[in-house]
VOLOFI-957845 format. One record per atom (N, C-alpha, C): x, y, z. Coordinates in steps of 0.05 Angstrom, whole numbers, plus 5000, padded with zeros to 4 digits. Example, Ala and Ser with C-alpha at 12.3 -4.5 7.8 and 13.67 -1.06 7.14 Angstrom:
526448865156
524649105156
526449345156
525749555142
527349795143
525850015157
END
This chain:
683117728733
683017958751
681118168740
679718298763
677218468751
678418708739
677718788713
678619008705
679019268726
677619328734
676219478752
677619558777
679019398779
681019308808
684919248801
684319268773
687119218760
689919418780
691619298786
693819498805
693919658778
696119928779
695220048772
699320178776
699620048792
703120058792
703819758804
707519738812
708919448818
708219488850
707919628855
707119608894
704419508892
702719568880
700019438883
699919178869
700919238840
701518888830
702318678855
704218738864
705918508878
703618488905
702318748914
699918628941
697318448926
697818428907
695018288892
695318018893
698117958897
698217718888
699017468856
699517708841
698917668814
702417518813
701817348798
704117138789
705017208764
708217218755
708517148730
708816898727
708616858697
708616578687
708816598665
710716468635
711516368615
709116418599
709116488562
706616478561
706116188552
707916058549
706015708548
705415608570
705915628590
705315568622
702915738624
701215898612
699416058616
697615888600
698715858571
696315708552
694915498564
697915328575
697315068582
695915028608
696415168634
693515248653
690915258642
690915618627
688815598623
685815378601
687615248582
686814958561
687414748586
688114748598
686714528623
684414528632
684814728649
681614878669
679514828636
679414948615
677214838589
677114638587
679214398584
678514228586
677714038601
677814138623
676413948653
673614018659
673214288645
670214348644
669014278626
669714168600
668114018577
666814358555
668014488566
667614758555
668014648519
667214798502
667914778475
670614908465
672614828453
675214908448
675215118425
675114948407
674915118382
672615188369
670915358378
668715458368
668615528330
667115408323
667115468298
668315358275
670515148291
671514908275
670814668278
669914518248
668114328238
669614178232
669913878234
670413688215
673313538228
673913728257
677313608258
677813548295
674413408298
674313358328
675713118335
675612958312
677512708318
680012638307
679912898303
682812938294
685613018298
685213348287
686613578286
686013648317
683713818333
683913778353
684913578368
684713388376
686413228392
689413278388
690613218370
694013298366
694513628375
693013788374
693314008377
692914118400
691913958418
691213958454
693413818459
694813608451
697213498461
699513668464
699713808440
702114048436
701914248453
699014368453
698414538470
700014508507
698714198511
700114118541
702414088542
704013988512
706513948517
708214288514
707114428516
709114748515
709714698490
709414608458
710614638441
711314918417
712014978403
711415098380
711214988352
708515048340
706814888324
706914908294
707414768283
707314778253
705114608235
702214788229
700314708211
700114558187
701014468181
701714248147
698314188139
698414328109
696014238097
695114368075
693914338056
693414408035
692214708037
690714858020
689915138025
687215038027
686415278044
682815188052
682415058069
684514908098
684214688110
684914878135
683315098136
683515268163
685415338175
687315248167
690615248184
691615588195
690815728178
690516048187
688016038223
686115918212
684015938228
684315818257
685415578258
686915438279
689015688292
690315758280
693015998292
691016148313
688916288296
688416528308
686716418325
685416178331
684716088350
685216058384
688916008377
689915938402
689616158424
689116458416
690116658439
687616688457
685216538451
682616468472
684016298495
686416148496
688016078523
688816268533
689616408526
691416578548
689816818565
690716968582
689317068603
688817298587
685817358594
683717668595
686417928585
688417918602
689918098605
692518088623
694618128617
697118128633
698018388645
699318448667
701618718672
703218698654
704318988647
706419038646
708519338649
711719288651
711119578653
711519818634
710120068638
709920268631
711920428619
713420408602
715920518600
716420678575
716120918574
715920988555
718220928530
717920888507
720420828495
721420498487
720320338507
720519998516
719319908490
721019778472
719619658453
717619438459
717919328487
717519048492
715319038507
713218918518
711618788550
713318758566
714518848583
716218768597
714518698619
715918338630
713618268654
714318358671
713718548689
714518718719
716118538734
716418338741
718318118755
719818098734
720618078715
721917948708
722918158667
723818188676
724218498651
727018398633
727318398612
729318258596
731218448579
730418788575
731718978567
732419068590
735319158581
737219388600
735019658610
732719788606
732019888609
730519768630
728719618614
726719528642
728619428671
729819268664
731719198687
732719388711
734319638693
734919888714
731819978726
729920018712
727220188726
726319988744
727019748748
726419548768
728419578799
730419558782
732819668803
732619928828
732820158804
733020428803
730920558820
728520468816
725820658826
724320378838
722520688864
721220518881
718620398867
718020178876
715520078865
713020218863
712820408876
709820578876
710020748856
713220758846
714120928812
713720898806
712620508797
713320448774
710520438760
709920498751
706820478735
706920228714
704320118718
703719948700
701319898690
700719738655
699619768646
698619548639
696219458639
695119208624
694919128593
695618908582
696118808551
693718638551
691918758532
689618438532
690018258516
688817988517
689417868494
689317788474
687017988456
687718018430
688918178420
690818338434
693118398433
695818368430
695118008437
698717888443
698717678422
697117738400
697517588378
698417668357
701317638340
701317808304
701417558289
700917598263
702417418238
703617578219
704417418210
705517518183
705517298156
705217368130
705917188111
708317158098
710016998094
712616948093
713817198064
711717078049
713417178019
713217448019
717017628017
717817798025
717817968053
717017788066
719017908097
721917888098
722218058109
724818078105
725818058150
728918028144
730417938172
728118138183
729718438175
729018668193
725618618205
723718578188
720918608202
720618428211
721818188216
721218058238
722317988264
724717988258
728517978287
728418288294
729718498276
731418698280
732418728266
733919068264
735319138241
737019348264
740319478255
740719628275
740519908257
738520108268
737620208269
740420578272
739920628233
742520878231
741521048249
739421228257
738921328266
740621408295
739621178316
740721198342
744521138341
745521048316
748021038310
749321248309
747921418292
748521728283
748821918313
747021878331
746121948358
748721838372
750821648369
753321548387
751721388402
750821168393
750120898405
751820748402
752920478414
755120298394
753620168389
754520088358
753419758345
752619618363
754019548382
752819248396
752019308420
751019578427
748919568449
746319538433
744619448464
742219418456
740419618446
741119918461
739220098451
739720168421
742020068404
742020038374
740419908362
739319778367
736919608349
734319698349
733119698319
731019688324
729119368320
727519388346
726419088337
723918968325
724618738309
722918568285
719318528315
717418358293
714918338310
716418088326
717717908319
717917718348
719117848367
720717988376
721718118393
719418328413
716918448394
715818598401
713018338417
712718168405
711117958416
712117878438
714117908450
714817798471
712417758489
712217498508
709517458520
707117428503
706917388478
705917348459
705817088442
704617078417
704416918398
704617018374
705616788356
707217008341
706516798307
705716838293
704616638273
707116698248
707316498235
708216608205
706216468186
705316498163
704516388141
706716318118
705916078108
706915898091
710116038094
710515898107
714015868128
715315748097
715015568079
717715528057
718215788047
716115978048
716116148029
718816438041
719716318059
720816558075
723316498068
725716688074
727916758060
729416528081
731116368068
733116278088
734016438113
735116638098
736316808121
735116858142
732716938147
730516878165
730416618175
729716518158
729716148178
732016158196
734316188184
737416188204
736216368231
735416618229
734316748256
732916618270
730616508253
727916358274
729316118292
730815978276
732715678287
734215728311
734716118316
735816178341
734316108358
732316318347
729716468367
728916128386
727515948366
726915698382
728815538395
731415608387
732915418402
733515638433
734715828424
736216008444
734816208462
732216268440
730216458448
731616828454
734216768438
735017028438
735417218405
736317458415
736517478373
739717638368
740117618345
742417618338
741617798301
743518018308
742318238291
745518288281
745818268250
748918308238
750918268253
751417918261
753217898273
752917918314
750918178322
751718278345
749618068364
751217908379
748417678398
747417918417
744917968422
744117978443
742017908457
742917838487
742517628504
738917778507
736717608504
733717658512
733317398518
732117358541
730317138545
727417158547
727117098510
724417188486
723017038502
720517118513
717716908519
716316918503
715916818483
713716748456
713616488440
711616418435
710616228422
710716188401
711516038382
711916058345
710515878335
708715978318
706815768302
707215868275
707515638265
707215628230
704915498210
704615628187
703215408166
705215428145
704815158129
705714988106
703914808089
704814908067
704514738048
705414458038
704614248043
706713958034
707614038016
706514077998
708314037964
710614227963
710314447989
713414667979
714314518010
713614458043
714014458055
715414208054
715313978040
717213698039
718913738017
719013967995
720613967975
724013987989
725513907974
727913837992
729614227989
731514268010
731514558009
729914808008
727014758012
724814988015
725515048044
726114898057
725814918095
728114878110
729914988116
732214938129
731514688155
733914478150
733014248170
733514248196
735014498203
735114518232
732914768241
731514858229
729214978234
725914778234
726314588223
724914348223
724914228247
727314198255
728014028280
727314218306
727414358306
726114608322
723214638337
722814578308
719314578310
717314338333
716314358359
715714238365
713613948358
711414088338
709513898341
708413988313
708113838290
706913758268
704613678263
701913898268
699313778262
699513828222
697813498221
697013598194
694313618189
693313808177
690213868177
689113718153
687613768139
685813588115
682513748117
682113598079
679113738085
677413568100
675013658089
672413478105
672413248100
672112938119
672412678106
668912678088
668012768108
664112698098
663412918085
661612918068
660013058049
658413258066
656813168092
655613298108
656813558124
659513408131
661113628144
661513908134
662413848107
663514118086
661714168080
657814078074
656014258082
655414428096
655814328124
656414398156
657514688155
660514658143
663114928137
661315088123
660614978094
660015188072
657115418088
655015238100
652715448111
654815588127
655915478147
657315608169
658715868159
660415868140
661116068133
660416228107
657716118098
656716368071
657216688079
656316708097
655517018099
653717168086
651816998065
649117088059
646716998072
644217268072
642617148092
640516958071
639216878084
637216758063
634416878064
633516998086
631817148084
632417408078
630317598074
629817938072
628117918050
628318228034
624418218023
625217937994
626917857989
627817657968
628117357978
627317217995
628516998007
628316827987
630116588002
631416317982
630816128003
630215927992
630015668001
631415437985
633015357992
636115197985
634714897989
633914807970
633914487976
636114317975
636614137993
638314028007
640013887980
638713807969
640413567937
641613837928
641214037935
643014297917
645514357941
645214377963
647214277977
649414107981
648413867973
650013647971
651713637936
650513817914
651413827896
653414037894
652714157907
655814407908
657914327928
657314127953
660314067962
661013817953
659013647931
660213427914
662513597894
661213817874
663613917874
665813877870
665814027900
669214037911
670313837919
668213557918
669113287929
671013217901
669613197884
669813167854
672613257836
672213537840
675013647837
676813567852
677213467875
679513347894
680313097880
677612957863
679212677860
679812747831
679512907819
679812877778
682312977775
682812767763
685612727751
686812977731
684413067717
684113387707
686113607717
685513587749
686713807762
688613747782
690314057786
692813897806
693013947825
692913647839
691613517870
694713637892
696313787880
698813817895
697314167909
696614347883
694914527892
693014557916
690714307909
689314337931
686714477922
684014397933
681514527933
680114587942
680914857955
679614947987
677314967988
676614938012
673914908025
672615288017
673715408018
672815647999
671515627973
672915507963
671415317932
668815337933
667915147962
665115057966
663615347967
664515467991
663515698003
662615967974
664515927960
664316257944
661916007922
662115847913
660415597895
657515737906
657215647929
655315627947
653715927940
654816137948
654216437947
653516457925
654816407903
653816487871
651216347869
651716087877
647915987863
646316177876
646516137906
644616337913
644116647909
646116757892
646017067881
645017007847
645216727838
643516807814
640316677822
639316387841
636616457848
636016777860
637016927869
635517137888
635617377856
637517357840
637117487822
634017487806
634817227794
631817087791
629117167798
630417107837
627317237850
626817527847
628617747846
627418007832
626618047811
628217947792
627318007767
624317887757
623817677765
621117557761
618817557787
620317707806
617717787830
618017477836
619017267849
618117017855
619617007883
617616897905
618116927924
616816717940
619116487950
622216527960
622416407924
625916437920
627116417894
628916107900
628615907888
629515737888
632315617877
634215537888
636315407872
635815227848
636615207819
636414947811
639214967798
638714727786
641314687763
643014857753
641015017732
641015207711
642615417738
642515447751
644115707775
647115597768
647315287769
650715287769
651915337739
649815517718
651915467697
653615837704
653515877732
654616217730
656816097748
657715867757
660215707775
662715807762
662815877737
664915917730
666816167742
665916367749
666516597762
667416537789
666116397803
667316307835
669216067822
669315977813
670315717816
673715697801
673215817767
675415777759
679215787764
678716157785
680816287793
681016027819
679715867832
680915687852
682315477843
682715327819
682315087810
685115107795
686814977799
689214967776
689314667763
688914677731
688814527713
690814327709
691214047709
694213997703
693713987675
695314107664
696014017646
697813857622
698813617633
699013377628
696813267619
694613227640
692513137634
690413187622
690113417629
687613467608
687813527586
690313537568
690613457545
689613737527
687513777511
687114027499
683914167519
683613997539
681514157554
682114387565
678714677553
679214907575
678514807597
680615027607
678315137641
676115027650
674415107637
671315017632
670814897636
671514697607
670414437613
671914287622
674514257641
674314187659
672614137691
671314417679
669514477707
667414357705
666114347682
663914277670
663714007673
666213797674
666613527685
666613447698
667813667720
667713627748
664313637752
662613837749
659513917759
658713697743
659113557726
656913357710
658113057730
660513057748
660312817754
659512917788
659313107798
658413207823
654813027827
653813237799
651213167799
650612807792
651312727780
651212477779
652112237803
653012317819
654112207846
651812257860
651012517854
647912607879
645212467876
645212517839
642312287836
642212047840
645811957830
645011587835
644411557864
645111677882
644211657910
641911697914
640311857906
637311877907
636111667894
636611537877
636011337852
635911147873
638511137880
639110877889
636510827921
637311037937
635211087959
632111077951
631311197931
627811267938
626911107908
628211027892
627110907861
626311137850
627911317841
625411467818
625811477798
626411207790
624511087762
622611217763
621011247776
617111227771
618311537762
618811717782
618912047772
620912007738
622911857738
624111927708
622211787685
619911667687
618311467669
616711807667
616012037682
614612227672
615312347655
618612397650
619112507627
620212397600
618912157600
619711967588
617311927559
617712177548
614812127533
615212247505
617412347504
619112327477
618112657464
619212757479
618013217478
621613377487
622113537479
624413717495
622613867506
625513857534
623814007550
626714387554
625714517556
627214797563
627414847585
630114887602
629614997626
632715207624
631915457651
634515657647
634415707676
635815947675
635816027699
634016247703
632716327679
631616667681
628116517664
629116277667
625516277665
623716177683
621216347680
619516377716
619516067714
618315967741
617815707753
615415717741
612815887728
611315697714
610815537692
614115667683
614415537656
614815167655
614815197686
616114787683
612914727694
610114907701
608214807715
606714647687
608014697656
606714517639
607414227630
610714157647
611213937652
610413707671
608513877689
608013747722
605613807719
604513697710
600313737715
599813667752
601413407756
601013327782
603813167794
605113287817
606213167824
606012927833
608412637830
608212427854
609212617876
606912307894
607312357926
610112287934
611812107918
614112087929
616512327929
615812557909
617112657909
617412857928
615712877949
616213057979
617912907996
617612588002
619212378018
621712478001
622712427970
625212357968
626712757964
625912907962
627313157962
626813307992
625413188008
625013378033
624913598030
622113698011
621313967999
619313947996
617214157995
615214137986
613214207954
615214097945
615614007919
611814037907
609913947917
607013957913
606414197916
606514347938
605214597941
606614837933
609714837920
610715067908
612615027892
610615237865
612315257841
615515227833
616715367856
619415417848
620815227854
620115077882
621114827890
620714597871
618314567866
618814367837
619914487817
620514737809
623014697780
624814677786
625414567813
628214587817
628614247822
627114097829
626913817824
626813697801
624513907784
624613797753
627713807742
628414067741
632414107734
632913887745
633713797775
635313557788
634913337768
632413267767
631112977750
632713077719
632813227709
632913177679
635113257676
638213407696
640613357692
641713107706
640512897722
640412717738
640212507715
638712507691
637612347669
640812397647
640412587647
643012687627
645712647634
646612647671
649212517674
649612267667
646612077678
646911857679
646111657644
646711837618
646111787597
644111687584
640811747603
638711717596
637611907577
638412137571
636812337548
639012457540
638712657531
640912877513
640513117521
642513277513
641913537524
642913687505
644014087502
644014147480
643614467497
645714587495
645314927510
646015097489
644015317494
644715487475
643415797488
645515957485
644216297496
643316217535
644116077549
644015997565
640815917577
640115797554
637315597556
638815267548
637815067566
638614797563
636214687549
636214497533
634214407517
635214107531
632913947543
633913607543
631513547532
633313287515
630813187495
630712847504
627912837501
627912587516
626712397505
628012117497
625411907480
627811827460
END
């Protein structure tokens, strides 16, 4: 309905034509009509077209309420806040001063709204439009309490000669206030039993029940959750009749392909790559920061119950490129190139994500766990190049028995005394132009000679944050 033209009271509402309707009967219209037009659903989510979307369009049609299962980093927040692009531009409702609630003009669920429906003529009744990013809240479980989310009864209006078990004694939690809404929680084990006992109403009864006192609402709102497996299957984290409640169980996951969580990580850097400092990111430096996080998912090092969010990649990602662009000021070099030597600053993005088991790693730091993880990232990336383009021929150049120095803070002409002349293969196998600029070849040379050193062709040897590989 055109803003513009919106009634403006219940006498003009009701000449408009305007229907109520449920708000999953709303979702589920409006995620039809998108999907019969081939429209795009979830804008901005990668990696879960043949997946996660599909189960999540099923729930959608079936009227359910949804519960996200999946490790951290696996968007499951992002999915939530997704859903309220179904529902309509804007709803009526009415105007009441005092009305904790949306009350739908047809159809009003407080003693209040009810009498002003009754009571007064429709051209009284004024009403007001709710848009809809409006009719969405969350909340995160650990320490909510009953009151901020059900109700609490409220000393105040007690004090005033209310009784306990009227309604105007309560004051009410955000599901109550969502009514006609959506209403999210985060990591749901984490929430107090006592709460779960409320929610197990809410979905079954759709009413709420505040110390003992039932009172009767027929709640219109939607309940979506996220979870963690490792607390969300632990036995007693989750009350089982609040489980049973729950309509529909998507479980999310990271990226299956390497490409994809490339895909995520540009998608969501939030650094530019141009302005008066630009970077030019060659692609094998790409594929080495979401190997990564591929890497860390499988090492036995770290604990896989935790999880290694796709953030991992993203904040990874930002640091190299904040120490090339460093680089590029401090040495005037322009554009400033990624190489190697950039991931030895990973430690700062990376460590606070990563939880160590330790069982396994035995007397390893932090570190060098990390340091295991990036030495077997990079070695996954060259044997692929190795394996694809032969460059033998490029590792036979440094094969001549000299150390070579490379850092992060030394200019790119310091590697132009390693490279008199580039091969021609090396533009085919890096998709760079590796021949015509300095910085892009030191950043190939790094690839080749930590590429040589994963795969136990030379030695290496850091010190003051200069790498020495010695070769021969």
């Amino acid at each position: 309905m055109n803003s513009m033209k919106r009634p403006t009271n219940l006498d003009e509402l009701k000449a408009s034509g305007w229907k109520s309707r449920n708000v999953k009967e709303e979702i589920r219209s409006n995620f039809q009509t998108m999907l019969a037009s081939g429209a795009e659903l979830f804008p901005g989510i990668v990696g879960y077209e043949n997946t996660v979307i599909p189960e999540v369009s099923l729930a959608l049609l079936a009227g359910h309420d949804i519960l996200f299962l999946g490790e951290k980093g696996q968007g499951k927040s992002r999915m939530m806040r997704a859903l309220p692009r179904f529902l309509d531009e804007a709803i009526p409702y009415l105007d009441l001063p005092g009305c904790p609630v949306h009350e739908d003009p047809y159809k009003p669920i407080t003693s209040e709204g009810k009498r002003c429906v009754e009571e007064v003529a429709p051209k009284q009744i004024p009403i007001r439009w709710w848009p809809r990013k409006e009719r969405y809240a969350e909340r995160l479980a650990p320490g909510t309490k009953f009151a901020d989310i059900i109700g609490e009864i409220d000393p105040a209006k007690l004090a005033g000669g209310t009784s306990m078990s009227a309604e105007d004694a309560l004051h009410f939690g955000l599901i109550p206030r969502m009514h006609r809404g959506l209403f999210a929680m985060n990591e749901l084990p984490e929430l107090d039993e006592l709460v779960q006992v409320g929610l197990f109403n809410i979905l079954e009864e759709r009413d709420v029940q505040i110390r003992g006192y039932p009172v009767q609402f027929d709640l219109d709102v939607m309940i979506l959750f996220s979870a963690n497996p490792a607390t969300y299957n632990r036995s007693g984290k989750v009350i089982p009749q609040l489980k049973d409640r729950i309509g529909s169980l998507i479980q999310t996951h990271y990226p299956s392909e390497r490409d994809t969580g490339i895909q995520i990580m540009e998608q969501e850097c939030e650094l530019s790559l141009d302005g008066d400092f630009p970077i030019v990111v060659p692609f094998f430096m790409k594929q080495i920061i979401e190997e990564v996080s591929r890497a860390a998912r499988k090492s036995r090092y770290i604990d896989q119950h935790s999880g290694v969010s796709t953030r991992f990649s993203i904040a990874n990602y930002q640091t190299m490129i904040a120490s090339a662009r460093r680089r590029g000021c401090v040495l005037n070099e322009k554009p400033a190139v990624p190489r190697i030597s950039d991931l030895g600053h990973l430690y700062s993005s990376s460590l606070g994500k990563l939880e160590v088991d330790m069982m396994s790693s035995h007397q390893m730091t932090e570190r060098q766990v990390l340091d295991a993880v990036v030495a077997e990232a990079i070695k996954s990336v060259f044997e692929e190049y190795v394996e694809q383009h032969g460059l033998e021929t490029i590792a036979q150049i440094f094969a001549k028995g000299v150390k070579i120095e490379v850092g992060d803070m030394l200019p790119s002409a310091h590697y132009e005394t390693l490279l008199k002349r580039v091969p021609p293969i090396w533009d085919k196998a890096f998709e760079v132009n590796a021949a015509d600029n300095a910085a892009v070849r030191a950043s190939c040379v790094e690839f080749i000679l930590a590429g040589l050193y994963a795969t136990d062709r030379i030695s290496r040897a850091q010190r003051h944050g200069v790498v020495t590989y010695e070769v021969g």
